[in-house]
N, C-alpha and C positions, 0 to 999 in steps of 0.2 A: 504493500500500500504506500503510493506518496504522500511525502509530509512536507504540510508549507510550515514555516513561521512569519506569524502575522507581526509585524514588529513596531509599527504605529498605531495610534486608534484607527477602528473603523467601527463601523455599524455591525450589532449584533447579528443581523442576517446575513453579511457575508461570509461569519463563520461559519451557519446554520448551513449555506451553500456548500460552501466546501467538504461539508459533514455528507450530504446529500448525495452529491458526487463519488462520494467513497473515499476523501482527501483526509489522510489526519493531518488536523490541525494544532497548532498550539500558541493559542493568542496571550502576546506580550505587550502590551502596547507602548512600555515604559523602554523595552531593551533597546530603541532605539536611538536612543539618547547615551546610550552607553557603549561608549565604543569597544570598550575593550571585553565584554561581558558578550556581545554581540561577536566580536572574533574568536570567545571561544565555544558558542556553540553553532554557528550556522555553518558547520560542518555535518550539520548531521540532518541538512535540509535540502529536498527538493527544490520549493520553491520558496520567493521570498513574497510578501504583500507590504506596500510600503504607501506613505505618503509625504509627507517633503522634511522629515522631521531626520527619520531615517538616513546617513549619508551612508551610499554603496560605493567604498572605495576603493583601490585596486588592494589595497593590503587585505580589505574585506573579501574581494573577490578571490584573492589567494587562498584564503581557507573557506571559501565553499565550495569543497571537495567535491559534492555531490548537485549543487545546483545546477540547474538547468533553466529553472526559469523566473523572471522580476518582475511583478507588476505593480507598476503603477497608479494606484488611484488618484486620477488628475493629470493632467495634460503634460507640466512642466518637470523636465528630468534632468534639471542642473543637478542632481544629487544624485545623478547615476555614472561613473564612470562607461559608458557606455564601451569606448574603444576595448578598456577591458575586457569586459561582461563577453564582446564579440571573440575575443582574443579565449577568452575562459568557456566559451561554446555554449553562452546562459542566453536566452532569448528575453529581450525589454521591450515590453509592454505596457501601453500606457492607457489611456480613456479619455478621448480627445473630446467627444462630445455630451458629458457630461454634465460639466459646466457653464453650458451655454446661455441660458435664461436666466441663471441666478447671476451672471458677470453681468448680465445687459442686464438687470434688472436696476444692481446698487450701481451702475454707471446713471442709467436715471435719475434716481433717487437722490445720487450729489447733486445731480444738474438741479431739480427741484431746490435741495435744501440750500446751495447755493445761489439760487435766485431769490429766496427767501432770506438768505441769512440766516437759516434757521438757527446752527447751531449756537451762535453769539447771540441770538436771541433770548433763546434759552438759558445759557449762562449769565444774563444780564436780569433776567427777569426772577432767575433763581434768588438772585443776589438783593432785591428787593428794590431795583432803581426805575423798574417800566418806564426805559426811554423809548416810546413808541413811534416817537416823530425818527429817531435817529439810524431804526432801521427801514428802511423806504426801500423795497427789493421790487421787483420787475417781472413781468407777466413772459411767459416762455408763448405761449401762445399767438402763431404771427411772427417770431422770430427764427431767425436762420442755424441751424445746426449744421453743422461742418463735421464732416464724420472722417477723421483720416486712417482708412481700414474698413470694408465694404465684406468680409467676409462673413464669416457662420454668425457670431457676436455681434458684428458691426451691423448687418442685416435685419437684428432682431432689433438691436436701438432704433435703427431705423423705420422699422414699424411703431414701434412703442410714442416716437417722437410725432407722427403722422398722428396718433391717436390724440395725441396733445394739440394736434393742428399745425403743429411746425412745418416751415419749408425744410427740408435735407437736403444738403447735398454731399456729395462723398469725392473724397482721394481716394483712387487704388489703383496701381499703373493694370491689374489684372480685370478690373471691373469693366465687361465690354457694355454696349450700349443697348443691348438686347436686355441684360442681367440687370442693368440699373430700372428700365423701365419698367421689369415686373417686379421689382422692390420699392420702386416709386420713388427714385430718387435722382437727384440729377449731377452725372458724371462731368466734374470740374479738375483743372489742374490743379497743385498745390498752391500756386499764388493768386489764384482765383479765389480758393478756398480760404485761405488767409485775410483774404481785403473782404470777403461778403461775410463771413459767418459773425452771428452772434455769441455762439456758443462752439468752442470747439470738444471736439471726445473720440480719441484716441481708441483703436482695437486693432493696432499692426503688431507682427511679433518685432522683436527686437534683431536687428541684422546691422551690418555695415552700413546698408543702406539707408537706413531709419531710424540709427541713432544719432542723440540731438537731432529729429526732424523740427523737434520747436528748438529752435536755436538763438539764441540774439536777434540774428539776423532776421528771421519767421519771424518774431515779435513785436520786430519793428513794424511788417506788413500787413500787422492784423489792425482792425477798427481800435479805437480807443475806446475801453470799455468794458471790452471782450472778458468772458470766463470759460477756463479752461477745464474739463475733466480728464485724469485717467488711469483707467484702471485697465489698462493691458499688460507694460510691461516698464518696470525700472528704465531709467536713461535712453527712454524717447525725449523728454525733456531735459534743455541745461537747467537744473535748478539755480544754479546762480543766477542765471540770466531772469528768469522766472520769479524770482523773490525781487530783485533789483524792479522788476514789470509790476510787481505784486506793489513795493513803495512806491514807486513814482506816478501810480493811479493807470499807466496805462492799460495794465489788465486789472480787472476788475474784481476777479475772482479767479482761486482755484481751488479746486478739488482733487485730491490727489490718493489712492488706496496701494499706489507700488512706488518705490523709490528707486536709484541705482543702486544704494547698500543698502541692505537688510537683513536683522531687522533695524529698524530708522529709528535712533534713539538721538535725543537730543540736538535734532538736525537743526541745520541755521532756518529752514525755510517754515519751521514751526513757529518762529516770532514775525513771522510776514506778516500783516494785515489784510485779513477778507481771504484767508485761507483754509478750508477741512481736511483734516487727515485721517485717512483710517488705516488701521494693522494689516492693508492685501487681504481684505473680508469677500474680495470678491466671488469666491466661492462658499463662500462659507453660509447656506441654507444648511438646515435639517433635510431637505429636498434634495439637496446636489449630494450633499456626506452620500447620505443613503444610495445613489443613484451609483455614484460611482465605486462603491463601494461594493455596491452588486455586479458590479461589470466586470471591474478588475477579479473578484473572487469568481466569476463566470468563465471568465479567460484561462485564467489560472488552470482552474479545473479541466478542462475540453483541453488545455495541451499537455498535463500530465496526464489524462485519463483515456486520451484517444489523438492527441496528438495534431489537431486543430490550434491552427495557430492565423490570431485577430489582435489588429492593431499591433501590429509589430512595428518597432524602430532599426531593427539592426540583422534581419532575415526577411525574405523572401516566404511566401507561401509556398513551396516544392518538396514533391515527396523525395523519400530518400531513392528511390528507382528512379527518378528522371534529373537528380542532383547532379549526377558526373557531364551529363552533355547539355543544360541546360543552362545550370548557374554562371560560366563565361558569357551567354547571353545576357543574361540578365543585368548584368555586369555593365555589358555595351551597352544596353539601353539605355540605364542610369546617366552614363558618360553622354550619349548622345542628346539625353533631355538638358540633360544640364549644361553642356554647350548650346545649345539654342538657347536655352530658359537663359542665359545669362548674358546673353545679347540682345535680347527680346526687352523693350523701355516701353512699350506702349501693350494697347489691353488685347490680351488674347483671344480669339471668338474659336479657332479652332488646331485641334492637334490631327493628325492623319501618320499614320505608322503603317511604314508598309515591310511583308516579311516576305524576303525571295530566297527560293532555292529551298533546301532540305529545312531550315528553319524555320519554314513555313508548316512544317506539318508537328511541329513542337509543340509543347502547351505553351501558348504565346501570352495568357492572361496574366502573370509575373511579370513578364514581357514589358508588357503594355502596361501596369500599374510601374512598374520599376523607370522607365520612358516619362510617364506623365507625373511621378514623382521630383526625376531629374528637372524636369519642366520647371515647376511649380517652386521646388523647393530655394532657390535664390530669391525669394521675394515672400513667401510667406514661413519659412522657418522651420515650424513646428509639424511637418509633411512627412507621410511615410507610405507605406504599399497599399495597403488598406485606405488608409484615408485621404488619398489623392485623388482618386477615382471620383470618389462622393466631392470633393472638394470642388474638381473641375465640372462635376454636373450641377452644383450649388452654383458657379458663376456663371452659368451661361455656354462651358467652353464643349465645342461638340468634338467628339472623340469618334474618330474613323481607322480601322483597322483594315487593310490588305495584304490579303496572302497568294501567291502566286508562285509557280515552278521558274525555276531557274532559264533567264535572260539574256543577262550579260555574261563579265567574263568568270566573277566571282562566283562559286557554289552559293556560297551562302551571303546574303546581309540583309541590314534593315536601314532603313528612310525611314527621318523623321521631318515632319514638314510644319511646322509652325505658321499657322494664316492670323494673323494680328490687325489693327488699324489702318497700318501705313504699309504694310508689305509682308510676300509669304518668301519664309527662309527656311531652306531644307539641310541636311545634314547627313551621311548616311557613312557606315562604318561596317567591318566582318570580323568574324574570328579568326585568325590564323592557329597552323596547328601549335599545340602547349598551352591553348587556351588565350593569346597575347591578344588584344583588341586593338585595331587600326581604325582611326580615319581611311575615307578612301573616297571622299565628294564633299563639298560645302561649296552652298548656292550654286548647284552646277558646275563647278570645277574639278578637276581631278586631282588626286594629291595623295599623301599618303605618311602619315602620322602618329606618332603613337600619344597618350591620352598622359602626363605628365601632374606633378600634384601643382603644380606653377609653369602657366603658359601666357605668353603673350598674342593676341590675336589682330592682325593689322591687315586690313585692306587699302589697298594704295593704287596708284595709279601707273599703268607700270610703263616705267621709261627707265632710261641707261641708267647707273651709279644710284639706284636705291638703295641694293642692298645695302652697296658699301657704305653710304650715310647712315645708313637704320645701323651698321655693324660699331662704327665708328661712335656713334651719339650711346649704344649704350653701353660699351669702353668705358664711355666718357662718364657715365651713369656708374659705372662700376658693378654692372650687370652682367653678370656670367654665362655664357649660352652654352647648355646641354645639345638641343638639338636644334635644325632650322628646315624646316617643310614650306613648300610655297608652289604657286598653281596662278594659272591666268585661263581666260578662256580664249583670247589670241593677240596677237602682238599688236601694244598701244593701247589695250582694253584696261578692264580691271585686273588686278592682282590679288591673293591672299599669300600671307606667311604665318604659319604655326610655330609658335617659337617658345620651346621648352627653357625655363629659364632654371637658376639655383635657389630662388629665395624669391619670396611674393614681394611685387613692384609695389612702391607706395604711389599714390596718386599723384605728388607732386613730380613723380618720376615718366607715370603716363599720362600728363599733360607735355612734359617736355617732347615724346616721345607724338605725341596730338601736330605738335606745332613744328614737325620736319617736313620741310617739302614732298609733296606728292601725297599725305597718308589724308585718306577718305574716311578711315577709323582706326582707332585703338583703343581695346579694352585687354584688361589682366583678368585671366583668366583661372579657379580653382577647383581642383577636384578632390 
């Protein structure tokens, strides 16, 4: 019989679950606060139940001998060493959609008490002084909500806000124009969103891209007035920048339930004026505990009990009989989404994957969630096999799969074609034998590359002594070159170069790199 250790609190029926199943269980909820208590027994455990209290770390993951599998109740798995866990052959599992209406819910909920003033209201009136002239708050009704993040969360605010009577509108480079108008909202750029909203409320994860999205800078662009909410994720906002907004009256208000450190103790942005803080209660219903609580203990179970595995972070859905010739696949896919996905700046309406030769007649559904994972995951974070799928049919994005017998010259590959706003960009790659993945096409070119953890990506215009500049400028950059791939489609046209580098480019680095004659684009590319 498998045996979990529950080692945060959860909800009493997720034990009762796992009892049901046939799981012995042994609910600790305290051991995870103890670390060392915690290393000496989850060696003697199947699986682990954890929720953010719990840190699984690699010393952790060293002695659990026997683990196999981690679940997560709740979305966020900064507290997983994940690379490990892959390394240690334990599969993480999380519960992405659990928390959805109780996050959108206390995001409203500040916007209210923050238009209200409530809570200084309350403290004031506790106090016995009824200054009732001094709080004068503002009708949300008729005013503009700026949503930056249109997904599962942001979706729902957006409902909730409509029911208030608000206009919305939303940032999301992913949100196409189909997807906005059956959420009823209307798709703006960020400095659109900035100068019209009244209210702004954050539901983006946290990425390169989207940290400090309110920045200084953004602050300055917004209405004088404005009140901010969010409860997504720590260091989307500069809070310096933010408190200095908060004194000088230009914003109005904020509300705030995550920070960049936490937990937030004694933070400067607690003595702002016209500020709410709360402890990251975002999930925190009796509704959500429960919810997810049954999920991850439902997961749990079905993959020790029969070996069904949902919501995975760091495996694939593939039986052991089709693992040896199919996981190099999967692999490409990955690579292939994510080079598109990470070129791709405008909103995507559709993916199309096409499978030629013997790898067409494979179980391609891995495949294809593995593909529309790599997509996705540059821009919203928190993405995996499972829930990518659902993700891109929540926005609108239509997924098109072709299989066909072998064409050209390759036995095997796959195309992936990305149709967006402004343009469709294809990409397509094979397996060679040992399993090694190539490029072998982008936008119609031919080429041939192999998939690098740091690459640079430049299209240019192709005339004499390019290279030589592009070789010479990043010399001069002190950028080391592994490999250099490049393709045109004929003499004087356009050009690509795939260029495997030593160490990830900083930006000030691919600007320099923007500004050499001839190049049409450059971006640093990660895998």
């Amino acid at each position: 019989m498998p045996k979990v250790l529950v080692s945060d609190k959860l909800s009493p029926t997720a034990v009762e679950i796992f009892k049901q199943n046939g799981v012995e269980v042994d609910y600790l909820p305290d051991v995870g606060k103890d670390k060392e208590k915690l290393h000496q027994i989850i060696g003697d455990y199947d699986g682990l139940a954890i929720r953010s209290a719990t840190k699984v770390t690699a010393k952790i993951l060293k002695a659990a001998t026997k683990l196999k599998v981690i679940g997560r109740a709740g979305i966020g798995v900064d507290n997983i060493d994940i690379p490990a866990a892959t390394a240690k052959g334990a599969i993480v599992m999380n519960t992405p959609f659990g928390n959805s209406i109780t996050t959108a819910e206390h995001a409203i909920s500040l916007m209210l008490a923050l238009a209200r003033q409530i809570p200084e209201a309350d403290t004031s009136t506790r106090a016995s002084k009824w200054e009732k002239s001094r709080f004068m708050g503002v009708e949300v009704t008729a005013k503009t909500l700026g949503l930056i993040g249109a997904g599962n969360i942001g979706s729902i605010v957006a409902d909730r806000a409509q029911g208030l009577k608000m206009k919305v509108i939303a940032f999301d480079p992913f949100l196409t124009p189909e997807r906005a108008e059956d959420i009823g909202v209307e798709k703006v750029e960020l400095d659109d969103l900035l100068a019209r909203a009244d209210f702004i409320s954050l539901h983006t994860p946290l990425l390169d891209a989207t940290r400090n999205i309110i920045s200084r800078e953004a602050i300055a662009k917004m209405k004088g007035g404005v009140r901010i909410v969010n409860c997504a994720r720590g260091g989307l906002i500069d809070e310096e920048a933010l408190k200095d907004a908060l004194e000088s009256g230009k914003v109005a208000g904020a509300a705030l339930d995550v920070y960049a450190t936490e937990p937030a103790k004694e933070h400067p942005i607690f003595n702002a004026p016209n500020v709410i803080c709360t402890p990251h209660l975002g999930a925190s219903t009796s509704e959500a505990q429960e919810n997810v609580a049954i999920q991850v203990a439902q997961q749990i179970s079905a993959y020790l009990m029969s070996g069904e595995i949902t919501h995975a972070l760091n495996v694939p859905s593939i039986s052991a009989e089709e693992a040896p010739r199919l996981t190099p696949f999967v692999n490409l896919s990955e690579m292939l989404g994510s080079f598109a996905g990470q070129l791709t700046e405008t909103a995507i309406s559709g993916i199309r994957i096409e499978y030629e030769g013997d790898v067409s007649s494979l179980n391609t559904k891995p495949m294809t969630a593995a593909a529309i994972t790599g997509v996705l995951k540059p821009l919203l974070g928190d993405v995996n096999m499972v829930s990518a799928p659902a993700l891109a049919k929540d926005r609108g994005i239509n997924i098109e799969v072709v299989n066909r017998e072998q064409q050209g010259a390759y036995e095997n590959y796959i195309r992936l074609t990305i149709t967006s706003e402004t343009q469709e960009r294809s990409v397509a790659g094979t397996v060679f034998a040992g399993g090694k993945a190539r490029i072998i096409q982008v936008k119609g070119i031919n080429m041939e590359a192999e998939l690098t953890k740091n690459m640079l990506y430049i299209t240019n215009v192709d005339r004499p002594g390019f290279i030589g500049r592009l070789g010479s400028l990043l010399g001069d950059l002190d950028v080391n070159i592994a490999s250099f791939s490049l393709g045109r489609k004929e003499e004087g046209s356009d050009a690509i170069s795939l260029i495997s580098v030593d160490a990830d480019m900083s930006k000030e680095q691919i600007v320099k790199v923007k500004q050499l004659e001839g190049v049409i684009i450059a971006k640093a590319l990660r895998f």
